[in-house]
C-alpha positions as CSV (number, residue, x, y, z in Angstrom):
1,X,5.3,-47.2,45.9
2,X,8.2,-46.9,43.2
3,X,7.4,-49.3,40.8
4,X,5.3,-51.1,38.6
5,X,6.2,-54.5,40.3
6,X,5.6,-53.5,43.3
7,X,2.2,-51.6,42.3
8,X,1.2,-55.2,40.9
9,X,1.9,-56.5,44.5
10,X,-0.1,-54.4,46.3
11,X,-3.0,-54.5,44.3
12,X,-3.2,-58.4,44.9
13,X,-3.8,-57.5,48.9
14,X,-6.2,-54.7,48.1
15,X,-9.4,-55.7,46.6
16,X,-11.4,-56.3,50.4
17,X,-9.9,-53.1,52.1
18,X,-11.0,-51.1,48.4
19,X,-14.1,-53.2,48.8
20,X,-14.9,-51.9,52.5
21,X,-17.4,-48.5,52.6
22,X,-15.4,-48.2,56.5
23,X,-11.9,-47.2,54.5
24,X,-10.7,-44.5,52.2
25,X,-8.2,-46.1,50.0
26,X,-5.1,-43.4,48.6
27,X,-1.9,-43.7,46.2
28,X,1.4,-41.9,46.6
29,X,4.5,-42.8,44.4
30,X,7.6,-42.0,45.3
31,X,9.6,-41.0,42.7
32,X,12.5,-41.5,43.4
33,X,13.4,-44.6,41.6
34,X,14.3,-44.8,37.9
35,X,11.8,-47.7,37.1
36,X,8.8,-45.2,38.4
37,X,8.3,-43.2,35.6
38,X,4.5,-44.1,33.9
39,X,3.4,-45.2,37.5
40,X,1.5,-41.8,38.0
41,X,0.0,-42.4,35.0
42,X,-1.5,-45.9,35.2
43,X,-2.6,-44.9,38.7
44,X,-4.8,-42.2,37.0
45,X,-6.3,-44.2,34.2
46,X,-7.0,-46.3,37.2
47,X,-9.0,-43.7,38.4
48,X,-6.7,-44.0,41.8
49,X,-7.0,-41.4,44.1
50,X,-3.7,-40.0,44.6
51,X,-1.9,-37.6,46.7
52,X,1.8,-36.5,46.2
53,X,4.7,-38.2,48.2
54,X,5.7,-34.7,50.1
55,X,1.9,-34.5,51.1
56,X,1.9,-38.2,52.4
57,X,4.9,-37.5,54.2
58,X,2.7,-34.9,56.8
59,X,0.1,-36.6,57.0
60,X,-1.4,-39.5,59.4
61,X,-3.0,-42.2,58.3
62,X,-3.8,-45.5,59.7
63,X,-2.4,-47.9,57.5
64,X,0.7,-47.7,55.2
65,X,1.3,-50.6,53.0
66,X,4.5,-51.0,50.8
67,X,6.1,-53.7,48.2
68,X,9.8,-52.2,48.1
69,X,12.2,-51.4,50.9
70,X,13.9,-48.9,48.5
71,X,12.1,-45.7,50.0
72,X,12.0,-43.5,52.4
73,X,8.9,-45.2,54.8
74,X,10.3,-44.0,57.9
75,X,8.6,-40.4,56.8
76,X,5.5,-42.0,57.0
77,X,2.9,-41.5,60.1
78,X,1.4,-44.7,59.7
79,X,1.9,-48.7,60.6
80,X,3.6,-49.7,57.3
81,X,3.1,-53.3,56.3
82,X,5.8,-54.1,54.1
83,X,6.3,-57.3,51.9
84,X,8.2,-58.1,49.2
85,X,8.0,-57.5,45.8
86,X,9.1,-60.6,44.3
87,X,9.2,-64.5,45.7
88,X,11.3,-64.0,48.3
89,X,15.0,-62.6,49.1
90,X,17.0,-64.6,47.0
91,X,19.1,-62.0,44.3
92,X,21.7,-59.4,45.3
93,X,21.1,-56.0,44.9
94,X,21.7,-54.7,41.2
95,X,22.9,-51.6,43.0
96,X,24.8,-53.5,45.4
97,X,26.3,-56.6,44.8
98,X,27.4,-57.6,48.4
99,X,23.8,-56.8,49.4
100,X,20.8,-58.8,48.9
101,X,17.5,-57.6,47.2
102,X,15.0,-56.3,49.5
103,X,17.3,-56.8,52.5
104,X,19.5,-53.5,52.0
105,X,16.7,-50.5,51.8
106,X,15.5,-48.0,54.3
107,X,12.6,-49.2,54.5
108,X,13.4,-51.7,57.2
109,X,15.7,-50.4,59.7
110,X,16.5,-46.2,59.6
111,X,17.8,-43.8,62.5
112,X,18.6,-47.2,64.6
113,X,15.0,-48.6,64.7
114,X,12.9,-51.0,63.0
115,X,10.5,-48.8,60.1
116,X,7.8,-51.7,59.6
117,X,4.7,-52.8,61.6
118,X,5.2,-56.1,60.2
119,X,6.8,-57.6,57.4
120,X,5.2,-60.3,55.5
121,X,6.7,-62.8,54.0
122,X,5.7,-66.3,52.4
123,X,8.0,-68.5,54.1
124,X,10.0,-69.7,57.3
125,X,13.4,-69.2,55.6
126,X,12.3,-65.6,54.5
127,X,11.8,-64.5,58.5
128,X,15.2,-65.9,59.1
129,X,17.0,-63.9,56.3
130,X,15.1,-60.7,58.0
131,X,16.1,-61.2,61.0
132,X,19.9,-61.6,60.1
133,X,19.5,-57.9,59.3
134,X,18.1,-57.1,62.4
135,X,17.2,-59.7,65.2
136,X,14.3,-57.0,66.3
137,X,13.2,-57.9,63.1
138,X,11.7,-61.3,64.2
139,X,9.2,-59.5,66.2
140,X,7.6,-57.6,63.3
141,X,7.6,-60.8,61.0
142,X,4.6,-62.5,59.9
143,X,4.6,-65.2,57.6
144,X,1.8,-66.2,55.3
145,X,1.0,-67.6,51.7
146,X,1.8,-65.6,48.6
147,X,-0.9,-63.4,47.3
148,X,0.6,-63.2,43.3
149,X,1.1,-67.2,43.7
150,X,-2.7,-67.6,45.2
151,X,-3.9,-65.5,42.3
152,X,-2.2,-67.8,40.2
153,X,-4.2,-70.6,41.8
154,X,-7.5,-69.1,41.5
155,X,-6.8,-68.3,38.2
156,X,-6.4,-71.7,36.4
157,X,-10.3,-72.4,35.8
158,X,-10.0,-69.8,33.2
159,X,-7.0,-71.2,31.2
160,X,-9.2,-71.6,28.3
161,X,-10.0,-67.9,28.3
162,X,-6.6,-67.1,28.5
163,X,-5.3,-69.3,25.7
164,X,-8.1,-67.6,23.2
165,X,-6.8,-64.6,24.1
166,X,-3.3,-65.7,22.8
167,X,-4.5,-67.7,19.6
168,X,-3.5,-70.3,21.7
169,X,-6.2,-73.4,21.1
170,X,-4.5,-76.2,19.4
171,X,-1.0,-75.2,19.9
172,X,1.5,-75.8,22.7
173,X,2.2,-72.3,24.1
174,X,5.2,-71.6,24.9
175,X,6.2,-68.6,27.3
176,X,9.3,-66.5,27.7
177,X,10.0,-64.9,30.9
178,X,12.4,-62.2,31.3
179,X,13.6,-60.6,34.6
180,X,15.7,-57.8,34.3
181,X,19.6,-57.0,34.5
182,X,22.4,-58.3,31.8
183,X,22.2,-62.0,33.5
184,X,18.4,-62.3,33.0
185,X,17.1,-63.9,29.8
186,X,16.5,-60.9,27.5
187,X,19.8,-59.4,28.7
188,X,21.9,-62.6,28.0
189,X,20.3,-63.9,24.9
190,X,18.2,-60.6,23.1
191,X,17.3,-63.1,20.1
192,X,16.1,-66.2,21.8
193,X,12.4,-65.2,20.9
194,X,13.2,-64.9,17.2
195,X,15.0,-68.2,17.1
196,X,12.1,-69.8,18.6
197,X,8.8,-67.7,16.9
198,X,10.9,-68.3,13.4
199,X,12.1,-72.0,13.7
200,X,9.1,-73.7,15.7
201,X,6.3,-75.2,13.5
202,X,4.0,-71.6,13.0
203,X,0.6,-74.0,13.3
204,X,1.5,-75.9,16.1
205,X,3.3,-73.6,18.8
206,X,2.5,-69.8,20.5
207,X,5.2,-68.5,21.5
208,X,4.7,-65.5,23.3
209,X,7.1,-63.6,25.8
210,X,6.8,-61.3,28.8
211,X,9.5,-59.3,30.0
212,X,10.0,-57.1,33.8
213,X,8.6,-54.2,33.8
214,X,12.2,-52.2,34.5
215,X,13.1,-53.1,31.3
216,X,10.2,-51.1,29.4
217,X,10.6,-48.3,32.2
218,X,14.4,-48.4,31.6
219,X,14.8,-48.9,27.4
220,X,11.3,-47.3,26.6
221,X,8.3,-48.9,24.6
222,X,9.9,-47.8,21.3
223,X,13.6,-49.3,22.4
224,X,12.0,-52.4,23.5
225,X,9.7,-53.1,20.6
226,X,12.2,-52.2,17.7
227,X,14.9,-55.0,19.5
228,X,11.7,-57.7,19.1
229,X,10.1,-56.1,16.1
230,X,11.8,-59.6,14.1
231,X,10.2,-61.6,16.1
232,X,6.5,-60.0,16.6
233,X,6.8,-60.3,12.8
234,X,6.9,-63.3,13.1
235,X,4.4,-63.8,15.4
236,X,5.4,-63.6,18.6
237,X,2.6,-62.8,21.2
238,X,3.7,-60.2,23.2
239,X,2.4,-59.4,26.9
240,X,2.0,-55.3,26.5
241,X,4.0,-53.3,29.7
242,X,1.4,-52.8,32.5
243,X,-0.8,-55.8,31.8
244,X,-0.7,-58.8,34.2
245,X,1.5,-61.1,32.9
246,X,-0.2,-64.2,35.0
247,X,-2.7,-64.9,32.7
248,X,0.2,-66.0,30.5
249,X,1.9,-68.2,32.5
250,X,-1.5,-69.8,33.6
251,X,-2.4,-70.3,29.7
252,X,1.7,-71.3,28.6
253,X,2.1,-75.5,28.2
254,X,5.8,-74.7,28.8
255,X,7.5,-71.5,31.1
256,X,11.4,-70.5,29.1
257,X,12.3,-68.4,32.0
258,X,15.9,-67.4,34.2
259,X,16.6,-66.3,37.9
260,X,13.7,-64.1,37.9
261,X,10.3,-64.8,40.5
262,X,8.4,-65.6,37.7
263,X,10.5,-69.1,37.6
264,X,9.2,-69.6,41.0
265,X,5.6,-68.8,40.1
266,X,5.7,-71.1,37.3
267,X,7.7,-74.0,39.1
268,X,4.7,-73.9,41.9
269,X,1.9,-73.6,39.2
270,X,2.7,-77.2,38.2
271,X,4.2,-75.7,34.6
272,X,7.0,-77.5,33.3
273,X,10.2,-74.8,32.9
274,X,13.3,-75.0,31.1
275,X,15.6,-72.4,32.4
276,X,17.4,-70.0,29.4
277,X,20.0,-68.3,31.9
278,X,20.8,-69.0,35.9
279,X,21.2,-65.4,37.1
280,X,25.3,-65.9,37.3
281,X,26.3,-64.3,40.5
282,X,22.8,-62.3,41.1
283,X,21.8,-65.6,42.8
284,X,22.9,-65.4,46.5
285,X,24.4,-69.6,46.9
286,X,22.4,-71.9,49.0
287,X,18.8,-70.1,48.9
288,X,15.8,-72.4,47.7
289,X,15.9,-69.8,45.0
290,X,19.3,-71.4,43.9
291,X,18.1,-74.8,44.6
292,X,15.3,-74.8,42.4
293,X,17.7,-72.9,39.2
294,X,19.9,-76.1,40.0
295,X,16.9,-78.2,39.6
296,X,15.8,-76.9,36.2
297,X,16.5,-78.7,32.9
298,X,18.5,-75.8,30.8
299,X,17.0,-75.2,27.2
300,X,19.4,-76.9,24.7
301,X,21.2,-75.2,22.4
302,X,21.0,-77.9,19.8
303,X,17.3,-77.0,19.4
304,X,14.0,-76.8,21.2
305,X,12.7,-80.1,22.8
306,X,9.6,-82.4,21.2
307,X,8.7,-83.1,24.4
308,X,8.4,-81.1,27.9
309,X,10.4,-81.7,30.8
310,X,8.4,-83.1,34.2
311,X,7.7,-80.1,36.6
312,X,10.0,-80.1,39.5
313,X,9.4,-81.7,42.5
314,X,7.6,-80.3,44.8
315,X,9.4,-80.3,47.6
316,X,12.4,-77.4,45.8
317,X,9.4,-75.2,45.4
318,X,8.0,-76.1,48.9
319,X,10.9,-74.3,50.5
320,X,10.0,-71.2,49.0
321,X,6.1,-70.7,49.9
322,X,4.2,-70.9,52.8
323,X,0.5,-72.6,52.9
324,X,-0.6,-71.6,49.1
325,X,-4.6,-70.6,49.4
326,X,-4.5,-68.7,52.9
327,X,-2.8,-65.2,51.8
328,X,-5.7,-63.0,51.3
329,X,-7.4,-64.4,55.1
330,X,-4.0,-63.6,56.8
331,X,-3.5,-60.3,55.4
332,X,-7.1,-59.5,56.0
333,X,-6.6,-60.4,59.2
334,X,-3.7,-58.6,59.6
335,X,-4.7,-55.3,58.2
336,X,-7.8,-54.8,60.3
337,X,-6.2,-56.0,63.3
338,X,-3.9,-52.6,62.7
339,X,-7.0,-50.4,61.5
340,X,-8.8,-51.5,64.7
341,X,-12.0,-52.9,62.9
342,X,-13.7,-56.1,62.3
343,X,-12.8,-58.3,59.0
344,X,-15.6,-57.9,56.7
345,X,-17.6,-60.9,56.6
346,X,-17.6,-62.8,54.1
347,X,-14.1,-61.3,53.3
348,X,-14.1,-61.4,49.2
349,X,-12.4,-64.7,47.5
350,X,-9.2,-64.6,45.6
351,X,-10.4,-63.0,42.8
352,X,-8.6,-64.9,39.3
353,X,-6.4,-62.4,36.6
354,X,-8.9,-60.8,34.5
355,X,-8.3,-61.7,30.4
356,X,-5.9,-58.4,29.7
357,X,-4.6,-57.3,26.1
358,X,-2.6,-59.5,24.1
359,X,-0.3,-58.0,21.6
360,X,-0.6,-60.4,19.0
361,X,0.5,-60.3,14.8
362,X,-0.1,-62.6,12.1
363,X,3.2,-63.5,10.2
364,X,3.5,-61.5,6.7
365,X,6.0,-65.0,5.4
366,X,5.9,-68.8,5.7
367,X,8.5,-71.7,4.9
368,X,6.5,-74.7,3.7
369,X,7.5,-77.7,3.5
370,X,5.3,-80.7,2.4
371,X,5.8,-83.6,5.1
372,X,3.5,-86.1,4.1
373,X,1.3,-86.9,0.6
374,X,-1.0,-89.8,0.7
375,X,-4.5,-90.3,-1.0
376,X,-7.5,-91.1,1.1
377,X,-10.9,-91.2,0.4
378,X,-11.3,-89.5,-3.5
379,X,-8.9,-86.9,-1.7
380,X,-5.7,-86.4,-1.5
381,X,-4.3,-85.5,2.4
382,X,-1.6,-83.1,2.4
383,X,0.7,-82.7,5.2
384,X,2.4,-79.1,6.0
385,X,4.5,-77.7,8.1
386,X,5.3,-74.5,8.3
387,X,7.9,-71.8,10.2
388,X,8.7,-68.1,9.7
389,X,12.0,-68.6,9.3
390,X,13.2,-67.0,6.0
391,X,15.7,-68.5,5.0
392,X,16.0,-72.7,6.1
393,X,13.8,-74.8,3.5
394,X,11.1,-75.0,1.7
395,X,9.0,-73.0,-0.2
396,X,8.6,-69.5,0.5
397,X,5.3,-68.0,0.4
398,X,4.7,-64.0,1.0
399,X,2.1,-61.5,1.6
400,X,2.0,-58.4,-0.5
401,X,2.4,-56.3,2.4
402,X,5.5,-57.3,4.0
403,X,8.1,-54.9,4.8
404,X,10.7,-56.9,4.1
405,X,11.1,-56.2,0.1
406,X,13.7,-59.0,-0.5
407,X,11.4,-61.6,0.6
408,X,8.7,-60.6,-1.7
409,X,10.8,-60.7,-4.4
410,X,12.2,-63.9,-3.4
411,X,8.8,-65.8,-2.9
412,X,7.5,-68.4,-4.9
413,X,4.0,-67.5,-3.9
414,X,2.3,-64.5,-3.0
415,X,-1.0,-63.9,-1.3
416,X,-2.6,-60.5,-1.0
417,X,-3.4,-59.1,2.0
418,X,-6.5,-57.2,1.5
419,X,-10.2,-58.6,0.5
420,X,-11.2,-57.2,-2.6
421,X,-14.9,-56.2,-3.3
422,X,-15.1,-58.4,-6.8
423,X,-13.7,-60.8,-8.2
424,X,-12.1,-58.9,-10.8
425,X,-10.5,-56.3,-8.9
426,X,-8.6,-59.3,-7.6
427,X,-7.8,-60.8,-10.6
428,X,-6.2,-57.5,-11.8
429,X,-4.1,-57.2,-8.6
430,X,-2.4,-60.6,-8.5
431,X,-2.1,-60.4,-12.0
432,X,-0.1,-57.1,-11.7
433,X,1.8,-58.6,-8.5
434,X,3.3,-61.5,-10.9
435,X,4.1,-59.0,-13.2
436,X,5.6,-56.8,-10.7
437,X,7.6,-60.5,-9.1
438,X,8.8,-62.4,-11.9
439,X,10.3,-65.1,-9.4
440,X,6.7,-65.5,-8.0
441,X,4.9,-68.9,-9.8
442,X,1.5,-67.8,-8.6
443,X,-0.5,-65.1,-6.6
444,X,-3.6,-65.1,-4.6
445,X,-6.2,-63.1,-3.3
446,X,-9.7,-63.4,-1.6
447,X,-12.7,-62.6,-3.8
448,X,-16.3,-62.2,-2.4
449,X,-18.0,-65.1,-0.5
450,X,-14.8,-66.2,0.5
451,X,-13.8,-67.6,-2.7
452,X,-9.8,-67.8,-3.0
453,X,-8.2,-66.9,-7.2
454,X,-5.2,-67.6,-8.0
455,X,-3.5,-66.4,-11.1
456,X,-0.4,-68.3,-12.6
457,X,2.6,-67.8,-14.0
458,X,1.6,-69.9,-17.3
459,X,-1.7,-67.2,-17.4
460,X,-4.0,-69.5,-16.1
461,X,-6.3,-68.4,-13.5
462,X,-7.9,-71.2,-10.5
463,X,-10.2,-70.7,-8.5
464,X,-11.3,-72.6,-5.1
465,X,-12.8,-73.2,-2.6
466,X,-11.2,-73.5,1.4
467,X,-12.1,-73.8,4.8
468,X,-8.4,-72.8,5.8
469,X,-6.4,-69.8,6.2
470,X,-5.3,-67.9,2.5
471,X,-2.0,-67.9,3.5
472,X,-2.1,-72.1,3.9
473,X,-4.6,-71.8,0.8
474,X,-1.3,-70.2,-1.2
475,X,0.7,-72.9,0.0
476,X,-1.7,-76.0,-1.3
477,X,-1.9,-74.3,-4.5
478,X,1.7,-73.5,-5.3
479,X,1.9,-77.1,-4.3
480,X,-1.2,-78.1,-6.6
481,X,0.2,-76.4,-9.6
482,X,3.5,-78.1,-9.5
483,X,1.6,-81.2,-10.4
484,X,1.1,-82.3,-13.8
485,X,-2.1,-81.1,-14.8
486,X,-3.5,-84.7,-15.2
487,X,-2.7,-85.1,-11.3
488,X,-3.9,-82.5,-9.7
489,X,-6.4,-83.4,-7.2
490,X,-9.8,-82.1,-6.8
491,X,-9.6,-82.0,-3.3
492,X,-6.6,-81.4,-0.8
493,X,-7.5,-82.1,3.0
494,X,-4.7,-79.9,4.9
495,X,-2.8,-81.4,7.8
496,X,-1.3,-77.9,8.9
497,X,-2.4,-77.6,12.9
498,X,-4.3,-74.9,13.9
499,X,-4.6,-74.5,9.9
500,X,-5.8,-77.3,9.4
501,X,-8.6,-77.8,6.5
502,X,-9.8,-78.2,3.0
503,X,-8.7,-76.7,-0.2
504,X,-10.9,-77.6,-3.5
505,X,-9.4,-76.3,-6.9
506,X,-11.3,-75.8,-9.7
């Protein structure tokens, strides 16, 4: 293997040959592509057993099985099964325009002959683009479902794992999916995910983001994050590099995505997609891939939608896979066929994405604005909505510890962001913070037993109770002590999303 993506393949057509006590199982990574750097390493936290490329090369084995034509296979003593990567051969080469992705490697034809056993694909169209490399091709085709898509499939009775895993209950998640390459959606538009984390209602939408694995292996961890550290301020939910981004897409309400196969993915999962950038001229004209970008509502620039678009028909995304459910039976089939032994029986299930690390931040800063006042019941029900945007509306409400020392000083609340072992050690602390922020009208801070004081700037101190968040908390009470005093409520019943809850001054 050379690459993350295409160790993520592989592993989807593993599990019943790792399973079986009749095989041996072994890694080799051949380095020689610039997105392979770290794959050694996840294959031995994986506890992989792994022998070096030059080693493979001498050996016989009886099964070779490879995700990327982009090596040199024809070294290898073994039947090689290769398949692709990705869904399907749709993009050009980003090495070579005037060649198409997973069309133009060694690994299919080298010396004058064919390398592969068999090449799998997922659909009809995919054997006929083979064989117009190579009509000898045809012969060592087989075509089958998609394991990544069939994973997907299995994996949807979990949603609700997969949403708690993004802090995604009672919000509409929303998912950014990058490819990789200057026409993908991170290369074309590097801000989209602050624009959307900072200007969509903070209570109501997660928006988290995944991007191709080349770009961590090609910018590096500490590139990547400082470009998006804005916008995981903000709150962005991040997929880390190396985890499976599919539990994502199964958990996202909406897919943001470009030309990249996780458009695909997301198109035949049922998910409603708005596309951020076509792929330009990576997109070879006339494949299904090109039919289904042409398909896709575009994400307006005038704002993001209130409502989702309809998934696409599914007849586009029925031209690009086979039979969805039957990959792991076929490959099965296939692989033992090759190794001379019976399928295992019962042959292991699909087996769903397990729930994998979510890189997730609470927001240091809040706009608030007040959307809707009405009394109800001896209550009063306040209505709040609330982005991270820091600069369009409202009233701006701050934690103590945010880095950003212009917005503290520029709040007109503040909340500390630390529970304080009395009540007052608390006191003292929000007393020195308005001292400190002579803009700020009030400060808050969580005493013991949950108990929210608030100190303000006319040297009274409030204290309440709250079934909310203290950062929604500091936003009823900056709004509570604007009232004049005769009209301050006793009670506030929050209308704030996944914030929602009560607030009781006293």
């Amino acid at each position: 293997m050379r690459t993350p993506a295409a160790l993520r393949r592989l592993n989807d057509v593993l599990p019943t040959l790792l399973g079986d006590l009749r095989v041996e199982v072994v890694f080799t990574v051949d380095g020689g592509s610039a997105f392979s750097g770290g794959l050694l390493d996840h294959l031995r936290a994986s506890g992989a057993l792994i022998v070096p490329w030059s080693q493979a090369c001498q050996e016989r084995f009886d099964l070779a099985l490879a995700a990327s034509d982009n090596s040199d296979l024809h070294l290898l003593d073994a039947p090689l099964v290769l398949m692709p990567h990705g869904a399907g051969y749709h993009r050009r080469s980003a090495t070579d325009p005037e060649s198409i992705s997973g069309l133009s490697g060694s690994g299919l034809l080298a010396d004058g002959r064919v390398v592969p056993h068999t090449v799998v694909v997922a659909h009809e169209r995919q054997a006929a683009a083979l064989t117009s490399v190579d009509p000898r091709l045809a012969g060592h085709t087989l075509v089958a479902a998609d394991p990544c898509l069939d994973r997907i499939t299995a994996s949807a009775a979990h949603r609700h794992r997969y949403r708690r895993a993004f802090a995604a209950d009672g919000r509409r998640m929303v998912l950014l999916c990058s490819t990789w390459g200057r026409h993908s959606l991170f290369g074309a538009d590097p801000g989209l995910a602050r624009r959307l984390v900072t200007t969509l209602p903070a209570d109501e939408y997660r928006v988290a983001m995944t991007l191709h694995p080349n770009i961590w292996q090609r910018h590096g961890r500490l590139q990547v994050r400082a470009w998006l550290r804005a916008a995981l301020g903000a709150g962005l939910a991040l997929v880390p590099p190396g985890r499976d981004w599919r539990q994502a897409l199964v958990a996202a309400d909406l897919v943001v995505s470009d030309h990249g196969s996780l458009t695909s993915y997301a198109a035949a999962a049922g998910k409603p997609v708005l596309l951020a950038s076509d792929g330009g001229p990576e997109v070879v004209p006339g494949t299904p891939l090109a039919r289904l970008l042409a398909a896709l509502p575009r994400l307006p620039d005038s704002g993001f939608p209130e409502t989702a678009p309809d998934p696409v028909d599914a007849s586009v995304v029925d031209a690009i896979f086979h039979q969805p459910g039957t990959a792991a039976a076929a490959m099965n089939r296939l692989f033992y066929r090759i190794v001379d032994l019976p399928v295992p029986h019962p042959a292991p299930a699909t087996e769903p994405i397990p729930v994998g690390d979510v890189e997730l931040s609470a927001p240091t800063h809040y706009r608030t604005t007040v959307t809707a006042v009405r009394a109800e019941r001896g209550a009063t029900r306040l209505a709040l909505r609330r982005t991270t945007h820091a600069e369009i509306g409202g009233s701006l409400s701050v934690a103590d510890t945010a880095p950003e020392i212009a917005l503290v000083e520029s709040a007109s609340a503040v909340w500390a962001d630390f529970p304080f072992a009395d009540r007052e050690s608390a006191e003292s602390h929000i007393r020195s913070l308005l001292e400190r922020l002579p803009g700020a009208r009030l400060a808050t801070a969580t005493a013991p037993g949950g108990t929210v004081v608030a100190a303000l700037r006319d040297g009274s101190t409030v204290c309440a109770t709250t079934t909310t968040t203290l950062s929604v908390t500091t936003a009823v009470l900056h709004w509570w002590s604007m009232l004049p005093s005769g009209e301050r409520p006793r009670r506030v019943e929050v209308d704030a999303g996944t914030a929602t809850g009560t607030v009781e001054p006293r």
